[in-house]
N, C-alpha and C positions, 0 to 999 in steps of 0.2 A: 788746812791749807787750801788756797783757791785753788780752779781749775787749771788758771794762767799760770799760779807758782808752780803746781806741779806740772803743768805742761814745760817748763822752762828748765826745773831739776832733770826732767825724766830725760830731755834731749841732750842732756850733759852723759848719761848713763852710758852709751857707747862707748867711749870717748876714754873712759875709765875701765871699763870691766876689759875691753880687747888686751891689754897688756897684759891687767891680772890675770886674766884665762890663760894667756900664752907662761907668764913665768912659771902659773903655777903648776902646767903642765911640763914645764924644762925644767922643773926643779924635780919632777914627779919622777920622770924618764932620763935619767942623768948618760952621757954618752958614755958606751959600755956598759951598761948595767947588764948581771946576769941574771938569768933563769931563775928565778925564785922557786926554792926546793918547798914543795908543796907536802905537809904531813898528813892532811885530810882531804880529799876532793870534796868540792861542794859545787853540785850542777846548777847553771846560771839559767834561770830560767823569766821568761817576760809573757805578762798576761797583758792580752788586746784589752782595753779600755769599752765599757758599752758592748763586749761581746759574753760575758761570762764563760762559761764551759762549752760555749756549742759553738763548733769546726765552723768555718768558711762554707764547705760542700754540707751543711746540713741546715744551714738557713733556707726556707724557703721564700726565694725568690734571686733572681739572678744576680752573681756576682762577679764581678772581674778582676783579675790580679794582676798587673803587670811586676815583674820582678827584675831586676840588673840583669839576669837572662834575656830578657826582652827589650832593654832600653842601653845596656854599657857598650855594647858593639858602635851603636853609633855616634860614640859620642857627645850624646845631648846634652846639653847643657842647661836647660830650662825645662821645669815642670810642665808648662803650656806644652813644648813640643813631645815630651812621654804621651799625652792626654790625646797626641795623633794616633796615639797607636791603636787606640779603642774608637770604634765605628761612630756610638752613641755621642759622640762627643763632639762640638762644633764650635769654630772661634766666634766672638764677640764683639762688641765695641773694644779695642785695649787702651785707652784715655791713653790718648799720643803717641803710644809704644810704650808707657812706662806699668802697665802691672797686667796680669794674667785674666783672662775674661773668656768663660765658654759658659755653651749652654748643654743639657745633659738632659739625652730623652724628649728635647725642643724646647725646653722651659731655660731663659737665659739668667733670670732675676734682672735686679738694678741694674739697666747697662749703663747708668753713668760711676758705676763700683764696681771696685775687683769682685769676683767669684769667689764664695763663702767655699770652705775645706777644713779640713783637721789635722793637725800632727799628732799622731798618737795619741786621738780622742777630744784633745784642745783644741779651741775654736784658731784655728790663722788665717781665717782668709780677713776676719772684719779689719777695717782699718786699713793701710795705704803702704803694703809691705813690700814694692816691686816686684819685681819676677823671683819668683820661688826657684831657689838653685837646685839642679838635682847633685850634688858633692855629699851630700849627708841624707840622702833615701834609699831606704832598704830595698822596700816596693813600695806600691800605688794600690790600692782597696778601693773599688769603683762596684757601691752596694748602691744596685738600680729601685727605683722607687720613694718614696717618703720614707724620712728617715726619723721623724716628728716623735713619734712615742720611743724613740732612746731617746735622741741628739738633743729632741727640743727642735725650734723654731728650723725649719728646713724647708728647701725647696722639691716640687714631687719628682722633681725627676731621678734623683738620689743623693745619695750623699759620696765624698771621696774623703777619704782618712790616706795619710800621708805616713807609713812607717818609717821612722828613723832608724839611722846604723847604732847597735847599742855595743858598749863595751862589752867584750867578751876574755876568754880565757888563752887567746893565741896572740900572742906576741909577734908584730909585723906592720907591715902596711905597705903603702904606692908612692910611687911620685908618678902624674901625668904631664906631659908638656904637648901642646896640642897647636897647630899654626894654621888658617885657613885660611881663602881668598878673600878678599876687601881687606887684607890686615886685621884679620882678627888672632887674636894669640889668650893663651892660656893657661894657667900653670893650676894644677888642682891636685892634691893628695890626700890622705888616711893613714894614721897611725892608731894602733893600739896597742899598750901598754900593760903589761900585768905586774902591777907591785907588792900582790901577794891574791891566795887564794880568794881573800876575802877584800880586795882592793882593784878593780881595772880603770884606767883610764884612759882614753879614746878622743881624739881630735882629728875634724876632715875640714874642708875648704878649699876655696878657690880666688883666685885673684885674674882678671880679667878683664883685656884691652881691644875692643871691637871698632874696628870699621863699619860700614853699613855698605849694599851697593845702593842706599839711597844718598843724593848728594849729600854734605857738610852735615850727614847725622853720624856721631860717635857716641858711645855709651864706654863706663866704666863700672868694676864693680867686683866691690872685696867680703866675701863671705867667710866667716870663721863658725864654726859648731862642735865644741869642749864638749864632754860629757865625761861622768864621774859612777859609778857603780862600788858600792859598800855591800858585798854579802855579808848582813851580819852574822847570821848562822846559817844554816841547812834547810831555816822554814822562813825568811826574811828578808828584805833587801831592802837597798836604799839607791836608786837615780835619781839625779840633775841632770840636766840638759840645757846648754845654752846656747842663744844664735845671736849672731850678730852680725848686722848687714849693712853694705853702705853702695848704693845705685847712682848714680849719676849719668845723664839723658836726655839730650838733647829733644824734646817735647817735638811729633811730631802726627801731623792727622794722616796723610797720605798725600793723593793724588785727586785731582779734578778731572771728571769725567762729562762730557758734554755730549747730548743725545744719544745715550749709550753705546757711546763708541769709547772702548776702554783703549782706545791710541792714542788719546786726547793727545796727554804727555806725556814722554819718556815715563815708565816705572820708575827710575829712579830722581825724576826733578821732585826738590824739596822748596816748599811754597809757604814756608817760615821765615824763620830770622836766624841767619846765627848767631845774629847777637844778641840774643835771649842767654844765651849761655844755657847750659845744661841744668836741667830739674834735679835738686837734690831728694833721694829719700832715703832715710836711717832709720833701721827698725832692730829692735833686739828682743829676743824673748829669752821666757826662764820656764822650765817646765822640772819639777820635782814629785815623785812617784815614793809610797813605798805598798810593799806587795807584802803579806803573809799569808804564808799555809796554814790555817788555823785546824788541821786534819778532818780525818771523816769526812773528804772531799769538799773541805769550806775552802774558801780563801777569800781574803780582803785584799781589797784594792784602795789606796788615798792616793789624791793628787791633788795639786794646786800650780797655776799657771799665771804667768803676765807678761803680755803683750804689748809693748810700746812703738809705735809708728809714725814716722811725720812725713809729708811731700812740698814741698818749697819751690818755687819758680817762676819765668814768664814765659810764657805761648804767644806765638802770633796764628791765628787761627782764622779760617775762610767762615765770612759774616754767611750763618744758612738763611737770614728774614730775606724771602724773596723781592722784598720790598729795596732792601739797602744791598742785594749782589746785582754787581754788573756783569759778571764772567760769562754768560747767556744770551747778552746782547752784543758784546762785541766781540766775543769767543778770545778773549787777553786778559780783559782789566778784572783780576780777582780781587774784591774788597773785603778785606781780616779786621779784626778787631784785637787788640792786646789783652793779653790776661794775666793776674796773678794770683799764683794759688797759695796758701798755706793751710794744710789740713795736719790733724793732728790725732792721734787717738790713742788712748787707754783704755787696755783688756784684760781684766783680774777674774780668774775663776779659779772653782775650788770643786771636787767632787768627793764621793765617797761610795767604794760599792761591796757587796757582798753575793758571793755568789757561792752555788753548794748543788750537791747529786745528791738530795736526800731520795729516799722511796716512801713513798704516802698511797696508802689503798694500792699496796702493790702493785705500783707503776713508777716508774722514773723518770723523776722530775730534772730537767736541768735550771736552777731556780737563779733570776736575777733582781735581786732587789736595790734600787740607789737611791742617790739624792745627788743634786749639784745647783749650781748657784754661779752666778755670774755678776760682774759689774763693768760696764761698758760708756768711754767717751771720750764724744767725737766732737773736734771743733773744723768747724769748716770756715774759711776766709775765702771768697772769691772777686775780684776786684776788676774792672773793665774800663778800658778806652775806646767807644766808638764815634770818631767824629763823622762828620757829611759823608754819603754815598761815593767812595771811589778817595777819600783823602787820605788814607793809610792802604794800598795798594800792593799790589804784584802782579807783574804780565806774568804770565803764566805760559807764554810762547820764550821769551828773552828774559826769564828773572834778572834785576839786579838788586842784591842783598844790602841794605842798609840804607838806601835813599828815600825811602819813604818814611817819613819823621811822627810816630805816636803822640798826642798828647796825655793831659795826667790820666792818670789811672785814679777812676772813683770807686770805695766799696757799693760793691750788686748786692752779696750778704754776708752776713757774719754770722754764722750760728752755733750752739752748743746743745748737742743733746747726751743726756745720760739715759740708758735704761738699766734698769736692776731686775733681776728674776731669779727665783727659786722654782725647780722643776724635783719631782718624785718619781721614780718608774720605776716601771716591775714588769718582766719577762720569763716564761715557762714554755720550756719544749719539755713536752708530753711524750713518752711513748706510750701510747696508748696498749698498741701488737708489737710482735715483730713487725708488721708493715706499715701503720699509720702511726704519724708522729702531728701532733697539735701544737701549734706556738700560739701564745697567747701574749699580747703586751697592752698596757698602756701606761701615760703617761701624764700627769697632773702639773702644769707650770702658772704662776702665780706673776706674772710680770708689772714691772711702771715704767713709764717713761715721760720723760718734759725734755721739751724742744724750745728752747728761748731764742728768738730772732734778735739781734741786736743792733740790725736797721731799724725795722721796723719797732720795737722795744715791745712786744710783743712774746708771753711764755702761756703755752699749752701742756697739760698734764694728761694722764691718762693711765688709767690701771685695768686690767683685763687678767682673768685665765680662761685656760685650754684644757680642756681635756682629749688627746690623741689616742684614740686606741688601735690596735696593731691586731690581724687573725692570719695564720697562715696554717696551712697543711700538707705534709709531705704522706705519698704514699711509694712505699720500695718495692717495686715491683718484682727485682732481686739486686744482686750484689750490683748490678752495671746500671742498672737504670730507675730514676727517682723521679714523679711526677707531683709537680707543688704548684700551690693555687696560693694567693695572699689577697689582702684585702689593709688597707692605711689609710689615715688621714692625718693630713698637717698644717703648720702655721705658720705664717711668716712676718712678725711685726715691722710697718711701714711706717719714716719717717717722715715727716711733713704735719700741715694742718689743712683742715678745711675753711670754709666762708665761714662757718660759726667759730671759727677757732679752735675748732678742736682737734684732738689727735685724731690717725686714722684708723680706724678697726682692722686688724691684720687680714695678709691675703691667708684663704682659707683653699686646702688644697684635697682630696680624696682621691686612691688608685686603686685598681681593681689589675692582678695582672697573673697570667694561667705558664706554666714552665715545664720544661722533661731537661735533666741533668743526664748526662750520659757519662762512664767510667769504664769502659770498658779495653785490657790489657793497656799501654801506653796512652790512648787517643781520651780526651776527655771534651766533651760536646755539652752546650746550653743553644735550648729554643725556646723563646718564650715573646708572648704576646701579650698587650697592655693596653690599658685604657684608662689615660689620667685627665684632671680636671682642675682647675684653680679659677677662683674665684676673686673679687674684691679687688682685683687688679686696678692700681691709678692709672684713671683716665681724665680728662677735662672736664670740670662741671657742666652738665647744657643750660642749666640756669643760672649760674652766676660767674657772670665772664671772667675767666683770671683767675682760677681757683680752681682745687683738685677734686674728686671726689672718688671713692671707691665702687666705680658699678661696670668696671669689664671684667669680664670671663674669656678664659680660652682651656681649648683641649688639645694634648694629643694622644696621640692612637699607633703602635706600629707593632711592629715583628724586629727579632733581632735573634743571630744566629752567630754563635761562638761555640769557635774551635780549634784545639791544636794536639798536634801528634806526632809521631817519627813514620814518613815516608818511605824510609830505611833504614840501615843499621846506622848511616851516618849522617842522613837527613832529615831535619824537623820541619814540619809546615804548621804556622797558625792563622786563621781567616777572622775576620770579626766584621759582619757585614748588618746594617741596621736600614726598614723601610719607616720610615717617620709621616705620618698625617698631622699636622699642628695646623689651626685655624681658631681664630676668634671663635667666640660663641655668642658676642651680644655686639649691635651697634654702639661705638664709641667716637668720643671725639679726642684725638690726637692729644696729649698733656702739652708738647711746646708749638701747634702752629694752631692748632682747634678747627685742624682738618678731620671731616668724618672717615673714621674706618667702620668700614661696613662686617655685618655680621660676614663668617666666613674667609675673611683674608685672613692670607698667610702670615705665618710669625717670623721677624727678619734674622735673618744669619741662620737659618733652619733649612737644609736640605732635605729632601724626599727620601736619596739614597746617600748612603756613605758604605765604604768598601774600606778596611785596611788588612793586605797580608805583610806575610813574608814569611821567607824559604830560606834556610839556610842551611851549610854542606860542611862538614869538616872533612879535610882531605889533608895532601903533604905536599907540597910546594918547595921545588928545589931540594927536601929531604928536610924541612921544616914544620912542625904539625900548624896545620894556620886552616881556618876558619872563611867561609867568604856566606856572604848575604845577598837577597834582592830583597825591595820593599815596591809595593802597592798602595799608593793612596786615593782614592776616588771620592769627588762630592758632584751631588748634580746640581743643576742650578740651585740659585736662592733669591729670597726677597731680598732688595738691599734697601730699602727704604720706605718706614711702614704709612708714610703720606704721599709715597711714590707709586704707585702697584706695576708701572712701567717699566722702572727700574729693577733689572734682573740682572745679577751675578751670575757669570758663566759658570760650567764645571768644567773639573779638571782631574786631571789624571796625570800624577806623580810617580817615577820610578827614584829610588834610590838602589845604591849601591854599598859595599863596604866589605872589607879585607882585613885579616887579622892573620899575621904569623910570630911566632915563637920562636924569638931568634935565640935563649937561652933562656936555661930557670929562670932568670930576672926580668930579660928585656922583651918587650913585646913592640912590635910593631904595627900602627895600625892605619886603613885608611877608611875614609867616608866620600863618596859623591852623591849629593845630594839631588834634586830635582835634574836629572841626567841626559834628557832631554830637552834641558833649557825651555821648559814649559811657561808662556805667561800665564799667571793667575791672582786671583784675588784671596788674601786673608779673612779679609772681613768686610764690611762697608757699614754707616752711622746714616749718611747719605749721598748723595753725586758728588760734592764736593768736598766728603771725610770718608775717602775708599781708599783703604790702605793692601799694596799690593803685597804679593807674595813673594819670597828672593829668587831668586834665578838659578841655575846650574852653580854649585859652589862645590869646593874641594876641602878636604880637612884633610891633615895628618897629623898623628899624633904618635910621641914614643912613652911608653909605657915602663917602671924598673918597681920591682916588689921585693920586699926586702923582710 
């Protein structure tokens, strides 16, 4: 079957499985169903994917956990905004508002693509999947550094794996109804099911009708995630897991900023079209697991996943060729151009792992050996109308919405690429003593890929491997305090061609990074300091105008200190505060305007400093048990634009608020005030005139019933 036919079948797939997922959960859970009388327990157990037998706190090198401790207070609703909670983490380009984009430790990857992540080891970020809901995550795993000798192809600043909520052995679940200012409303729940010892079933989601306080922008958006659990005996199991999603989103850049005066225009003027109508995108994934105890501390792990994604729509978008924008000279006339996108992608992979505590020359090994393989592809359609300087328009002082008339829309390109890869690895923590423990990994990936242009009629191939290897070493000083030192390298295959036609050689990435892990009575503390480096970076050819080539480099360099503990008997505090040096490392020339960036400039959307706390107090209110928070969030300045060096994003400093009381075993009541202060600020910026602001003082309330 061609690409085109199964791109066409795959986008029917939602469409179909949503109901059968819902019946066959309603036929699963029938109303009234009782307590199934249990004759043998059998403990439900789940092994991390890529982690083998070794703990979170026994990796060396820094890790971060956010858990629904840390994130269900406030009602988030988006993965991007959890990813606030952690220091190291900064937004990105997010193409219009419609999908998730940070950068991690400075390094942002493709800012014209979502930000690569994992669900439970499988790749979800590749491909065009919206905003990642949080309705179906357990926690968030934020392992800092190159993650190339597991994961494969990775960016150095780390990696983020996505735990999902798994069927379990307790019969129950939520309804959430949740209402906020701009008209935003919400209805989101979790049920689990148990239809026998060796049977649970488990479905969460949310359905979701948002305002914006930016003008005439609304979003939509219905997530379902079924999941199914088979213990077949005592040493075995079987999980599915399925998503299904559907975003609709009104395409939006921001705001226009003229001689860095971020007052230009209201934060909320919207300098689109409403009559684009809203961006569709529908993505569904299937993730299937089975685990055995194979004894004498083995265990196997199989899995196989597929990921199907599409985005659909028109943009009216602010023209950046300084040549054809007027908005500069007569500080009104913004000149857009029209666009439409249809992207598509298919994500198939398979793994296999074994992992085991044998002892060899009496030392104990924690041994992980795999294999996995992937097939990936992506069709890209982009299409454009730019007529004469200033003929498809918006004042930017007095918009008026729909008077300015686009003509046709021609294909810019049409592309298809597929890559295919087989990766091997292997990992061992050592104990060498009681006090020194050795990790050792690497990684062997065998990749291809062909990029076919279909403007230009135009196909480029390429095959490559990597070898990634991994060193780390922890030494236990005693029970409370571990100091680890590691050392990576990794790869990141880059799509496009060069003037010869050829593929690109991947960005090639090395970290070097020193840690002390603190455990001591309740409080648990990391410090650790880092020195990363990627290479190969596309920049503009300087000899052949119009064409890419692979020769920037950049570094960064920082300190990052996390921690959280109980205050008191009913107070927790956690801090997570990160200083970042990111800067070029070779002169380059700009990939869209083929302006020089000189060695040493800053990398955009990358602050210096970022600050995130928060405090929270359980107390009794009215004779109610209820819960209240504060939050801190801090960035200092940033680059906003990397052919701009003038262009600086202010910092900012966000309080939040939030309240939780127990009005009975069931009902919960809750509230959230977000930016409390009514602080303006910026999210991100592309450049002057694609700086997308930040929301304003906002209110959420939400009632809570567990059943």
């Amino acid at each position: 079957m061609s690409f085109s036919a199964r791109r066409s079948a795959a986008k029917a797939i939602p469409h179909r499985l949503f109901p059968l997922s819902v019946l066959a959960l309603l036929c699963a859970a029938p109303a009234g169903a009782e307590e199934p009388q249990s004759l043998e327990h059998i403990e439900v157990r789940h092994h991390q994917s890529y982690r083998g037998q070794v703990p979170v706190e026994k990796l060396p090198q820094a890790v971060s956990v956010l858990g629904q401790d840390d994130f269900a207070q406030w009602s988030l609703s988006r993965f991007q905004d959890v990813l606030d909670l952690s220091s190291g983490i900064a937004r990105q380009n997010n193409g219009g508002g419609l999908w998730d984009s940070f950068s991690l430790r400075g390094f942002p990857g493709n800012e014209n693509m979502p930000s690569g992540y994992l669900i439970n080891g499988f790749n979800g970020g590749r491909g065009f999947s919206g905003h990642r809901d949080v309705s179906n995550i357990e926690m968030v795993e934020i392992l800092k550094g190159p993650g190339s000798a597991l994961y494969g192809r990775s960016e150095p600043g780390g990696t983020i794996n996505i735990i999902t909520r798994k069927p379990n052995q307790t019969n129950g679940g939520y309804l959430k109804a949740s209402a906020a200012t701009e008209q935003q409303y919400r209805l989101e729940g979790d049920y689990n099911y148990v239809h026998s010892d060796s049977l649970m079933l488990r479905v969460n989601g949310a359905v979701q009708d948002y305002g914006s306080f930016r003008d005439e922008v609304t979003s939509e958006k219905q997530v379902l995630t079924p999941s199914v659990l088979w213990q077949v005996d005592a040493d075995s199991s079987v999980l599915y897991e399925v998503e299904v999603l559907r975003q609709d989103q009104l395409f939006d850049r921001g705001i226009v900023v003229l001689n860095n005066n971020f007052n230009t225009v209201p934060h909320s003027r919207y300098l689109g079209e409403p009559g684009d109508k809203p961006t569709e995108i529908e993505a569904t994934g299937h993730q299937l697991s089975y685990e055995r105890d194979l004894g004498n501390s083995w265990h196997l792990n199989l899995g196989a996943g597929y990921r199907d994604s599409s985005l659909q729509g028109f943009s009216s978008d602010a023209e950046l060729a300084r040549a054809r924008q007027g908005v500069s000279d007569d500080g009104k006339t913004l000149t857009r151009q029209r666009r439409y996108r249809d992207y598509h992608s298919e994500d198939s992979t398979a793994r296999l792992e074994l992992s085991g505590s044998p002892q060899i020359l009496g030392m104990t090994h924690q041994l992980l050996l795999g294999s996995d393989a992937y097939d990936y592809e992506l069709y890209t359609l982009l299409g454009r109308y730019r007529g004469p300087k200033g003929s498809y328009a918006i004042n930017i002082q007095a918009p008026q919405y729909g008077v300015a008339k686009p003509g046709t829309i021609a294909t810019l390109y049409e592309n298809v690429e597929s890559q295919q890869a087989v990766g091997v690895y292997l990992q061992d923590l050592i104990q060498l003593d009681p006090q020194w423990q050795l990790l050792l990994g690497v990684r062997y990936d065998s990749y291809q890929q062909r990029i076919e242009e279909l403007v230009k009629k135009t196909v480029a191939r390429t095959e490559d491997q990597q070898i990634s290897p991994r060193f780390g070493l922890n030494y236990l000083l005693n029970d409370q305090i571990t100091f680890y030192a590691n050392y990576a390298e990794g790869f990141l295959p880059l799509s496009g061609t060069d003037y010869a036609g050829k593929a690109f050689e991947p960005e090639l990435s090395e970290s070097v990074e020193f840690g002390m892990k603190l455990a001591l009575v309740s409080w648990q503390a990391t410090l650790s300091v880092f020195d990363a480096e990627k290479s190969n970076i596309l920049v503009s050819d300087p000899v052949n105008v119009g064409f890419s080539a692979t020769l920037g480099a950049a570094q960064s360099r920082g300190a990052e200190l996390e921690l959280a503990g109980p205050l008191a008997a009913n107070t927790d505090l956690s801090v997570s505060y990160t200083w970042l040096d990111s800067e070029t490392l070779k002169d380059s020339i700009n990939i869209d305007w083929g302006v020089l960036i000189p060695k040493g400039s800053a990398l955009v959307n990358v602050p210096r400093h970022t600050l995130s706390a928060q405090l929270r107090h359980n107390l009794q209110l009215a004779g109610y048990d209820s819960e209240i928070g504060v939050r801190l969030r801090y960035q200092s300045k940033r680059l906003g634009d990397a052919v701009t060096p003038a262009y600086v994003l202010p910092s900012h400093t966000l309080w939040s608020l939030f309240a939780t009381t127990r009005l009975t075993p069931q009902w919960q009541a809750e509230a959230v005030v977000e930016n409390l202060l009514d602080k303006a600020w910026i999210q991100s910026s592309y450049s002057a005139i694609w700086t997308y602001p930040g929301e304003p003082r906002s209110l959420r309330l939400s009632l809570r019933y567990e059943f």
